[in-house]
C-alpha positions in Angstrom: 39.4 -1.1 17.3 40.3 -3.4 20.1 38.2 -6.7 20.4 39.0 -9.8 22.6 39.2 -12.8 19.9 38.7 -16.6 20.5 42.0 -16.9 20.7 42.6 -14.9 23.8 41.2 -17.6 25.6 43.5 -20.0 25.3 43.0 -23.4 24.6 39.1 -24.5 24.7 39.7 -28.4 24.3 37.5 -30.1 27.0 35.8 -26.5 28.4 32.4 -25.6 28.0 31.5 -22.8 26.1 28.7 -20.8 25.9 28.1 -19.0 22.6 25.3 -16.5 22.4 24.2 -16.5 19.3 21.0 -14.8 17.7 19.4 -17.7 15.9 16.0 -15.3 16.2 14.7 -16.2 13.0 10.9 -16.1 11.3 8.9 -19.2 11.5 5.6 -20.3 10.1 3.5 -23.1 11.9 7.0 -24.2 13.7 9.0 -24.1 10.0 12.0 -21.6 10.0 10.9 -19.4 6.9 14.5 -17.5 6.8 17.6 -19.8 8.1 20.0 -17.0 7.5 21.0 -16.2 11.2 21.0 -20.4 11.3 24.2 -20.2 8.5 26.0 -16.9 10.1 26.2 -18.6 13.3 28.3 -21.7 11.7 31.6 -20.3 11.3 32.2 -19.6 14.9 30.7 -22.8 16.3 32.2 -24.9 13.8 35.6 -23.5 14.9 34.7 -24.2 18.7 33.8 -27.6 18.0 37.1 -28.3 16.0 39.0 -27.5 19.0 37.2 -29.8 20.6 35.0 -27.3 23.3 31.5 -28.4 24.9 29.7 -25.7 23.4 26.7 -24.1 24.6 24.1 -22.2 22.2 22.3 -19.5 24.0 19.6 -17.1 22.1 16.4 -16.0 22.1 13.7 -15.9 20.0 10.6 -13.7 19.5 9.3 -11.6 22.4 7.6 -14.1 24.7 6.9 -12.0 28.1 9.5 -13.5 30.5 7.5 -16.9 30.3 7.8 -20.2 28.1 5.8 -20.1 25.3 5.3 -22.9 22.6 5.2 -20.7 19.5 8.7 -19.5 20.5 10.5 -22.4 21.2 14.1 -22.8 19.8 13.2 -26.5 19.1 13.2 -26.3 15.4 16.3 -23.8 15.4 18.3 -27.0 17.2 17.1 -29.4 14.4 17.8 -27.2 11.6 21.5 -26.4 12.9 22.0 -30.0 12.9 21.0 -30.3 9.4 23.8 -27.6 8.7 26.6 -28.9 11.2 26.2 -32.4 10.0 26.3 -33.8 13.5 23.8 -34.5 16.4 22.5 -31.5 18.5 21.1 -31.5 21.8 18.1 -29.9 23.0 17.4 -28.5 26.4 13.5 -28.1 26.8 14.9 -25.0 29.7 17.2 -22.4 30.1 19.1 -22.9 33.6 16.7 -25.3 34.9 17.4 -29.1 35.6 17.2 -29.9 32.1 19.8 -27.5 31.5 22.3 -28.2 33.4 21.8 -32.2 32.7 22.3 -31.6 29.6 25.6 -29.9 29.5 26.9 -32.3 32.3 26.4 -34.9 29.5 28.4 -33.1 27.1 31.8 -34.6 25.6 34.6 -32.6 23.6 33.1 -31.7 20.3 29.4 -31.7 21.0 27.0 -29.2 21.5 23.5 -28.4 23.1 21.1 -25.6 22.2 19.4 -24.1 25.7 15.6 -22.9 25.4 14.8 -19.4 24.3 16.5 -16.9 26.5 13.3 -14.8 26.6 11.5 -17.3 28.6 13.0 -16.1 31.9 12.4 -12.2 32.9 15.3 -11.5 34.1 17.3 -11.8 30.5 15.6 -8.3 29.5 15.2 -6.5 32.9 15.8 -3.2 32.8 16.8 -4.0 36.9 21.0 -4.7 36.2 20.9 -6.6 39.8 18.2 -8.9 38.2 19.8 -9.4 34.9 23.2 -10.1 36.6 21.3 -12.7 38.3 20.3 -14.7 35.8 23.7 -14.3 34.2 25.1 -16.1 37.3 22.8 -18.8 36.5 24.1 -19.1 33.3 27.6 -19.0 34.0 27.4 -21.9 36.2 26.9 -23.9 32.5 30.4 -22.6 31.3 34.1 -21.8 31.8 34.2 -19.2 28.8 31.6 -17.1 27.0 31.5 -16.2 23.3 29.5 -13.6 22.4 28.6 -14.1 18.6 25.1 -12.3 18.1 25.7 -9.5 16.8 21.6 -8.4 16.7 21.7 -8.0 20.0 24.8 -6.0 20.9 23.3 -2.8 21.4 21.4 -4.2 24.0 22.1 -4.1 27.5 20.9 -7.9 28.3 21.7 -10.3 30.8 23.4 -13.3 27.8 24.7 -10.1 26.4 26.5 -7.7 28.9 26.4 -9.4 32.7 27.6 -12.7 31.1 30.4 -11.3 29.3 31.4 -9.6 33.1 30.7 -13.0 34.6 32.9 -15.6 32.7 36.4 -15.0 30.6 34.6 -13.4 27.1 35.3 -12.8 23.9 34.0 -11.8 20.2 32.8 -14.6 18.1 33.9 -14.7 14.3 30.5 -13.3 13.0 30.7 -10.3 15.7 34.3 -9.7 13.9 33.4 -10.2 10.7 30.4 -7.6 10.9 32.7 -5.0 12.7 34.9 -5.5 9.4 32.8 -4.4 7.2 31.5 -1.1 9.0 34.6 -0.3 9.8 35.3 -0.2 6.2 31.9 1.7 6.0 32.5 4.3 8.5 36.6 4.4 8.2 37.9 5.2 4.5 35.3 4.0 2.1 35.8 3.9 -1.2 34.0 6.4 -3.1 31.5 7.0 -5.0 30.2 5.9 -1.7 26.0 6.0 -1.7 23.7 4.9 1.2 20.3 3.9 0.7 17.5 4.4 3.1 14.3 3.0 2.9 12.0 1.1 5.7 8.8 2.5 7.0 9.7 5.2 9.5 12.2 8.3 9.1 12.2 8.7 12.8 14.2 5.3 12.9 16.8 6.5 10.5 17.5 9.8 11.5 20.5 9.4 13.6 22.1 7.2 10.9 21.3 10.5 8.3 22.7 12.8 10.6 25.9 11.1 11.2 26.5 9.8 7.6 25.5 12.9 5.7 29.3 14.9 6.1 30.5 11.1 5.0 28.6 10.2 1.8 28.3 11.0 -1.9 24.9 10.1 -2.4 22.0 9.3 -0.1 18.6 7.5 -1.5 15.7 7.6 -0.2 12.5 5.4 -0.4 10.3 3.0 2.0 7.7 4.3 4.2 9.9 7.6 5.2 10.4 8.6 1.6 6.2 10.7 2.4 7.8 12.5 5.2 10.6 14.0 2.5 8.2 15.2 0.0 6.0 16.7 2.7 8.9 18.2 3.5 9.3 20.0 0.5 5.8 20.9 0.1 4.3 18.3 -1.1 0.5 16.2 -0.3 0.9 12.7 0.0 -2.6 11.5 0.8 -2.7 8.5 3.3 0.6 7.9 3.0 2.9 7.0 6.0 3.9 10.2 7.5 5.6 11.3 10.4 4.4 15.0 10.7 6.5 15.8 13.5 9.7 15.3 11.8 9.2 17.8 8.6 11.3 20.2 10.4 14.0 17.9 10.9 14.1 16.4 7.5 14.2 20.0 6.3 17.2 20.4 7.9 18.8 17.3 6.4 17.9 18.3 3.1 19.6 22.1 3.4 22.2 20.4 5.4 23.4 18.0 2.4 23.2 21.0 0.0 26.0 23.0 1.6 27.9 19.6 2.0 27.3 18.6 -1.6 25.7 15.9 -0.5 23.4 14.3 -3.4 19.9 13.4 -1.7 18.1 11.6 -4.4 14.3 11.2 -4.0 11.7 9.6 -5.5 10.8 11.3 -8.9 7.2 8.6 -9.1 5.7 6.4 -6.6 2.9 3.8 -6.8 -0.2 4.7 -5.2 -3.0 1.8 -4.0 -6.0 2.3 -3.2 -6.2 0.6 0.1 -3.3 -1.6 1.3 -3.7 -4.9 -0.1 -2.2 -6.9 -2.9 -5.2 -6.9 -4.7 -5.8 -2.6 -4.4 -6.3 -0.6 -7.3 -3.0 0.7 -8.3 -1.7 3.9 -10.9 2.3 5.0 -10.5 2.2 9.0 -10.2 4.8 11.7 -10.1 6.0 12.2 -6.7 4.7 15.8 -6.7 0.6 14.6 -7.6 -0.1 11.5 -5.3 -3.3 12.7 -5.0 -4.4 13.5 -8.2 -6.0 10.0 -8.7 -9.3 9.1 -8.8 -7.8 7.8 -4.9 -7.3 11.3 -4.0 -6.7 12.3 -0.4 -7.4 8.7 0.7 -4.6 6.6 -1.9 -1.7 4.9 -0.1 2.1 5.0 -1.9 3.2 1.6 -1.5 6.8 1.9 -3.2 9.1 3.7 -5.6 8.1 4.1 -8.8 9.8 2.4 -12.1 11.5 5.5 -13.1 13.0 6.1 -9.2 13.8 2.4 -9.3 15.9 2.7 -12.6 17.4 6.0 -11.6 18.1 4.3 -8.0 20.0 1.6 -9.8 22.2 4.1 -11.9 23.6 5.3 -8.7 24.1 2.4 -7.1 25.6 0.6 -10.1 28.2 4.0 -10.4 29.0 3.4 -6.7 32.0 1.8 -5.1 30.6 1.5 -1.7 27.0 0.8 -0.7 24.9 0.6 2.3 21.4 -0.5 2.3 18.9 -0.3 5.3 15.0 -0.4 4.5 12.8 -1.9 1.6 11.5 0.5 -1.0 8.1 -0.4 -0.4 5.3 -3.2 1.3 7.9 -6.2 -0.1 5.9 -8.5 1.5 2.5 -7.9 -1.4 4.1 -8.9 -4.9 2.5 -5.8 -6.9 4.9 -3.4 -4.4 8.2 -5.8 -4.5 9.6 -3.9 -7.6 11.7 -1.3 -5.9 13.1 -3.4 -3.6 13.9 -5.6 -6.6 15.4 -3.2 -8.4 17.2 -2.0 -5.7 18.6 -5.4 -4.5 19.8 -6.4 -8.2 21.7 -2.9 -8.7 23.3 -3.7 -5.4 24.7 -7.7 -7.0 26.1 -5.8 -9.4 28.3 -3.4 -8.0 32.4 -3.3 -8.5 32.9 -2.6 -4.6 31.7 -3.5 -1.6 27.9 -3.6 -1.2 26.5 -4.4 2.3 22.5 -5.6 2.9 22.0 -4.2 6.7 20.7 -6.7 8.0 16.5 -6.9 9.0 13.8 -6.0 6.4 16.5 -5.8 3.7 18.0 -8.9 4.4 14.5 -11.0 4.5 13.4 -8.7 1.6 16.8 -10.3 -0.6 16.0 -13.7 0.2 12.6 -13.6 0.0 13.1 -12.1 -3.7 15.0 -14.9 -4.8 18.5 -13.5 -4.4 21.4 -15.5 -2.4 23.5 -14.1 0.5 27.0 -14.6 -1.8 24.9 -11.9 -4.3 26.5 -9.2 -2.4 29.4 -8.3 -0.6 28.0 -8.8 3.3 24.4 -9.6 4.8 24.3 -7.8 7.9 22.4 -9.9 10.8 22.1 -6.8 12.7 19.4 -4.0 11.1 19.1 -2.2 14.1 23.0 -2.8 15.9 24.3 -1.8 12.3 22.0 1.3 12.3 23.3 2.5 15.7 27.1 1.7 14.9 26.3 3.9 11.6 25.0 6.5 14.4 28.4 6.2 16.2 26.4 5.0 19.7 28.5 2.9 22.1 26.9 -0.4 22.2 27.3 -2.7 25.6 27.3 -5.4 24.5 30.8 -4.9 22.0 32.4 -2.6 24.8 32.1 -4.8 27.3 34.7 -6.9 25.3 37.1 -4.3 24.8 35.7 -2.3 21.5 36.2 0.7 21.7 
């Protein structure tokens, strides 16, 4: 792996420096409810300002539709990061606008600004290259070198990701190296028993990840939403349950596939089945092989893994050295289906090796459950990045500073 550093730009004393993080985190009546992204970002601006750069924060946040929009504003993102760095922090109210670029004139060694949400100007996510190199130019103007530090974003082919890293001397932040680290280690010579689990509500999102991890793995769990389109796949009814129809075939390849590699697929043996989706539903756990023989019949929903696939999840994963996690086990978010995820998520804190949260629903599942990031081994800030690393896609925005 070859990745321009921080260092290979030579001393940053007294230059301004855009850092494109992704500080796109949840909020709640203008309140961040998750701050994580906040923390990851602190290492490599922290460093930055130590050296004494003008650094820039660039990011976006939500999908606003190439237009300001209030409920998207990185205003509370700026005050929070200030509560973490311990020092002031600007605030443009635009992105290269006249606020902008007044603002970072007015920066001194040390200090730094946060730009407005990225998002608010079209040309950031045009799928037109001239257009997004465009508003990359604008950018650029704001800086003599460009960090790129999200890594959430860099499988994505945008403007603060790709052009900007063409338009100004670039190079990976800490976090971006940091997260390469660790799936390296995943995808390299992982220490075995190595176990992946799998969980989230479509199989059609993780089926490039199964495919290129199967000839790699030990054992391979599966639960979430996609877990339905398994047992239909081995003949089974799963009432309203989420299920992607079109992709029994290609799970039933997967599964005959990971028998003549050896590979252990372990599915759900029980699941809990509501009878509407809510957390107030009528619920029974059933065998995985009679979801509808409930007074629910056709119409009952499975919300998540049962207690016995929980506890058998946990064996493995406790009996593992190396573990990867992508997906909840079931609708996190309503308290009565939390308990596979829970399970999950403890069996992964307690794991002699290296256990890794990828990043999205599992890491916002973790801390909404109570657990803390140093629980486990690395918190991924990139769910879907991660997922197409695992898949062994190119991604633009790490090539474009030298990975290869």
């Amino acid at each position: 792996m070859s990745l321009r550093t921080i260092e290979s730009l030579g001393s940053l004393t007294g230059r301004r420096v855009i850092v494109r993080c992704d500080l796109n985190v949840p909020l709640s009546d203008g309140r961040i409810t998750d701050d994580g992204r906040v923390r990851a970002s602190l290492a490599t601006l922290i460093a930055l300002l130590e050296q004494g750069a003008r650094v820039v924060v660039i990011s976006h946040l939500g999908r606003p539709d190439g237009m300001p929009e209030s409920a998207y504003s990185l205003a509370p993102v700026a005050v929070r990061l200030a509560e973490l760095l311990g020092r002031p922090v600007a605030f443009a109210g635009d992105t290269v606008g006249s606020g902008a670029q007044a603002a970072v004139a007015a920066l001194s060694d040390g200090e730094i600004v946060v730009l407005e949400n990225l998002r608010f100007n079209a040309g950031e996510t045009d799928k037109d290259a001239g257009k997004r190199s465009l508003f990359a130019a604008q950018l650029a103007t704001m800086g003599d070198a460009f960090v790129s530090d999200g890594f959430g974003v860099v499988h994505r082919k945008q403007a603060s990701v790709y052009e900007l890293a063409q338009a100004l001397p670039s190079a990976a932040g800490l976090l971006i190296a940091a997260e390469l680290d660790v799936l390296d280690r995943l995808t390299g010579s992982p220490e075995r028993r190595y176990t992946v689990v799998l969980g989230g509500s479509k199989v059609s999102d993780k089926l490039g990840v199964i495919g290129h991890l199967l000839p790699r793995v030990d054992s391979l769990l599966i639960g979430g939403g996609m877990l339905f389109t398994f047992l239909a796949a081995l003949g089974h009814q799963v009432g309203s349950s989420l299920l992607e129809a079109d992709q029994i075939d290609t799970v039933t390849g997967y599964l005959a596939e990971a028998e003549r590699l050896g590979v252990e697929i372990v599915l759900p043996s029980d699941v809990v089945v509501a009878s509407k989706f809510s957390a107030d539903a009528e619920r029974i756990v059933r065998p995985a092989d009679a979801i509808e023989d409930t007074s629910f019949g056709a119409s009952g929903l499975g919300l998540d893994i049962g207690p016995e696939t929980a506890a058998r999840f946990a064996e493995v994963i406790r009996d593992s050295k190396t573990v990867f996690w992508n997906g909840p086990m079931g609708v996190f978010e309503l308290a009565p289906f939390a308990e596979g995820t829970r399970a999950v998520a403890q069996a992964l804190t307690e794991v002699d090796g290296l256990s890794v949260v990828g990043g999205g629903d599992s890491a916002a599942a973790v801390r909404a459950l109570g657990f803390n990031d140093d629980q486990f081994g690395h918190i991924s800030t990139g769910g879907g990045a991660s997922l197409e690393f695992l898949e062994g896609k190119r991604l633009p925005g790490l090539e474009v500073l030298g990975w290869q």
